[in-house]
N, C-alpha and C positions, 0 to 999 in steps of 0.2 A: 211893447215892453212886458215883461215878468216881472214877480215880484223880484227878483236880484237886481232888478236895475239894467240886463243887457235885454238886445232886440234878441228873436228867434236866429237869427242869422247871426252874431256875437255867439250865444251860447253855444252854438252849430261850433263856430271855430274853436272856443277853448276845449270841447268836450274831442277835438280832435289832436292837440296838444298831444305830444310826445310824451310827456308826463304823466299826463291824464288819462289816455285813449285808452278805451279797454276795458272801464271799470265799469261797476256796477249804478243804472238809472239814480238808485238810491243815493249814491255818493254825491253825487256831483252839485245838488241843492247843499248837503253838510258840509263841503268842501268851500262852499261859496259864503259862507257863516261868516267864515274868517276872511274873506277877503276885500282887497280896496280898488274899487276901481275910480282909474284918472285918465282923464285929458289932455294931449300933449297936442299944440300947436307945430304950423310946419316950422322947421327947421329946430324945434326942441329937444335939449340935450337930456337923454332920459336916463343913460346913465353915463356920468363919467370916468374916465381911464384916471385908476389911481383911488377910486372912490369904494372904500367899506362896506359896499353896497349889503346887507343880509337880507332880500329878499327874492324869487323869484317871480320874474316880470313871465305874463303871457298877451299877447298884440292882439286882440280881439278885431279890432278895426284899424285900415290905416297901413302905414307901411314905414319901414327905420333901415337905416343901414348904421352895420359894424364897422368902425373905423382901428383903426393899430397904427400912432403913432412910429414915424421913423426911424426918428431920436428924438431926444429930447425937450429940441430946441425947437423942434417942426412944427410949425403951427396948422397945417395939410395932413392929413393922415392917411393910411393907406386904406383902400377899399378891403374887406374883408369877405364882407357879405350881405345881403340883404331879407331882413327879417319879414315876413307878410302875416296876415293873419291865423292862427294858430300858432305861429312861432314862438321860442321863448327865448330867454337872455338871462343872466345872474347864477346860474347854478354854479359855474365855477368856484364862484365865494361864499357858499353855503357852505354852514357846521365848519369852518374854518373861522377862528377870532381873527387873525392878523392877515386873512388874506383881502387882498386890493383886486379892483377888476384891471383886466388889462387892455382893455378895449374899450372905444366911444360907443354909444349906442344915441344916436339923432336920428328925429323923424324927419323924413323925406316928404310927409304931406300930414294934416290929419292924424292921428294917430290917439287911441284906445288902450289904455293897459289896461289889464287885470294883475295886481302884486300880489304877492303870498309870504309874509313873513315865515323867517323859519322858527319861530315858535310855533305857529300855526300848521306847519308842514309837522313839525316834529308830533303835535298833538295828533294829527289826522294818519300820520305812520301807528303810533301806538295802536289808535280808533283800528284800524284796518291793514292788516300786515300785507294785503292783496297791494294797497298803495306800496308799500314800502317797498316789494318785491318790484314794482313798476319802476318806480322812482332809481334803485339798482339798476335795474333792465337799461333805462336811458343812460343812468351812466355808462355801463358797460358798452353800450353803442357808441357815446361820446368818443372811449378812449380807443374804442376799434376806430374810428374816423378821423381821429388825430394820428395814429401809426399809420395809416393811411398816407395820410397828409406828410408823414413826413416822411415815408419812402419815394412819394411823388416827387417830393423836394430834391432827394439823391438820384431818380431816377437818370439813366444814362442819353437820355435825348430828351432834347424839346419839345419832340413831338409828344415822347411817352411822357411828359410831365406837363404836356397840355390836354392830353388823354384822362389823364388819371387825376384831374383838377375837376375837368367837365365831367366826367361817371361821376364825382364825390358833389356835384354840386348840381343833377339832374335830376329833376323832378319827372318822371313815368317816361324817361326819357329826353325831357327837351330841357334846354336851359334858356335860358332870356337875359340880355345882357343889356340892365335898364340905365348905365353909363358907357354901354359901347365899349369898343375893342381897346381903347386906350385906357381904360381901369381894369380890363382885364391884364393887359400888356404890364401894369404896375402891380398886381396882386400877384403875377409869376415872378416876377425882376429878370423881364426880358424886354426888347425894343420893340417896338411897335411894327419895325419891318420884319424881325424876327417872327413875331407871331403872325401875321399874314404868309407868314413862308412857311409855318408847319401848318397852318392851318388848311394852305393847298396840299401841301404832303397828305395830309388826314382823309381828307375829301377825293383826293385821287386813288386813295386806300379802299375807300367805299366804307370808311369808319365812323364820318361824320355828313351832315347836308346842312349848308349854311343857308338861312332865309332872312336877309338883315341883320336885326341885333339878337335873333332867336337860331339856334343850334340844337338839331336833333342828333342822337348817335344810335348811328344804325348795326 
C-alpha cells in the first residue's frame, strides 16, 4: 500500500485511465486528494440506470459489466460491455443537473472503484488546464466511438456490422467474449445462427481468427 490507500498495481491502472493518462507524476497524488475509493462485492450494482449519478467512477481492481435495459418492463438487460481495470463509467452525467445514467454498471466479481465527484474534477480542471484539455480529449473520442457505433448499426450487412462492432471493441487487436457468442448475438440484435454465419463469412475473408470465446482481427 501507498499512502492513497491503493496497491502499486491499483495506481498502475487508474494512472492509465483514459482520463487521466498523460498527465504529469505530480498530479496524480493532488488528484487523488479528492478522491473516494470503495468496495463492491460480486454481483454489486455500482451504478444504476435512471440514477443522478455526478461522479466519475474508475475500476482500479475487479471487473463490471454495462447493462441497457430493453424496455422498461425488462428485468434482464442487454450486454453492453464490460469494464476492467482502468476503465471508467459516469462521465455521461457529468456538469449536467437533470441528466440520469442510462445503463447498469454490476460487478461481475470483486470489484475496486475509485469515484471523483464533479466538484472535485471541476476544482482539478481550474488547478490544471492540461487536465481539462484531457478530460475534452476523452470526450471527443467518446463521441467519435458513438458515430461509430452508430453507423455500424446502419451498416448494409451483418457481416460489416459484426466487423465494425469487433474493431470498436478491440483491445491491440484481440477481443474476448467473457459471456460467449450468445451476448454477443443480443448486443448486435441478430440470432445466434446469424452470427456464426457471418462469422464464417469473416474468417473465410481472412479478416478475423476465432480461438474460443477470443477473436483476433487480422
Amino acid at each position: 500500500m501507498n499512502g492513497t490507500g491503493l496497491t502499486e498495481t491499483e495506481l498502475a491502472f487508474f494512472k492509465q485511465n483514459a482520463v487521466f493518462r498523460g498527465m504529469d507524476e505530480a498530479f496524480f497524488p493532488r488528484a487523488l486528494e479528492g478522491a473516494r475509493l470503495e468496495a463492491f462485492c460480486a454481483g454489486a450494482v455500482v451504478m444504476a440506470a435512471g440514477e443522478r449519478m455526478r461522479a466519475l467512477g474508475v475500476i482500479v481492481e475487479g471487473e463490471a459489466d454495462v447493462y441497457k435495459r430493453r424496455d422498461a418492463n425488462a428485468q434482464e438487460g442487454l450486454l453492453m460491455s464490460v469494464l476492467t481495470p482502468s476503465s471508467c463509467f459516469g462521465a455521461a452525467t457529468m456538469f449536467l443537473s437533470d441528466a440520469e445514467a442510462a445503463t447498469q454498471v454490476r460487478t461481475r466479481r470483486g470489484c475496486k472503484v475509485l469515484f471523483f465527484s464533479e466538484s472535485w474534477l471541476k476544482t482539478l480542471m481550474r488547478e490544471n488546464f492540461a487536465f481539462a484539455e484531457r478530460y475534452i480529449a476523452y470526450l471527443t473520442e467518446r463521441v467519435h466511438f458513438l458515430t461509430d457505433r452508430i453507423e455500424s448499426i446502419a451498416s448494409p450487412t451483418a457481416a460489416e456490422k459484426l466487423y465494425s462492432h469487433l474493431a470498436q471493441s478491440a483491445q491491440n487487436g484481440t477481443i474476448r467474449l467473457p459471456h460467449g457468442m450468445r451476448a454477443l448475438a443480443g448486443t448486435l440484435s441478430i440470432s445466434r445462427a446469424s452470427l456464426y454465419r457471418v462469422m464464417d463469412e469473416l474468417e473465410e475473408q481472412g479478416r478475423i481468427k476465432r480461438e474460443g470465446n477470443t477473436i483476433y482481427l487480422l
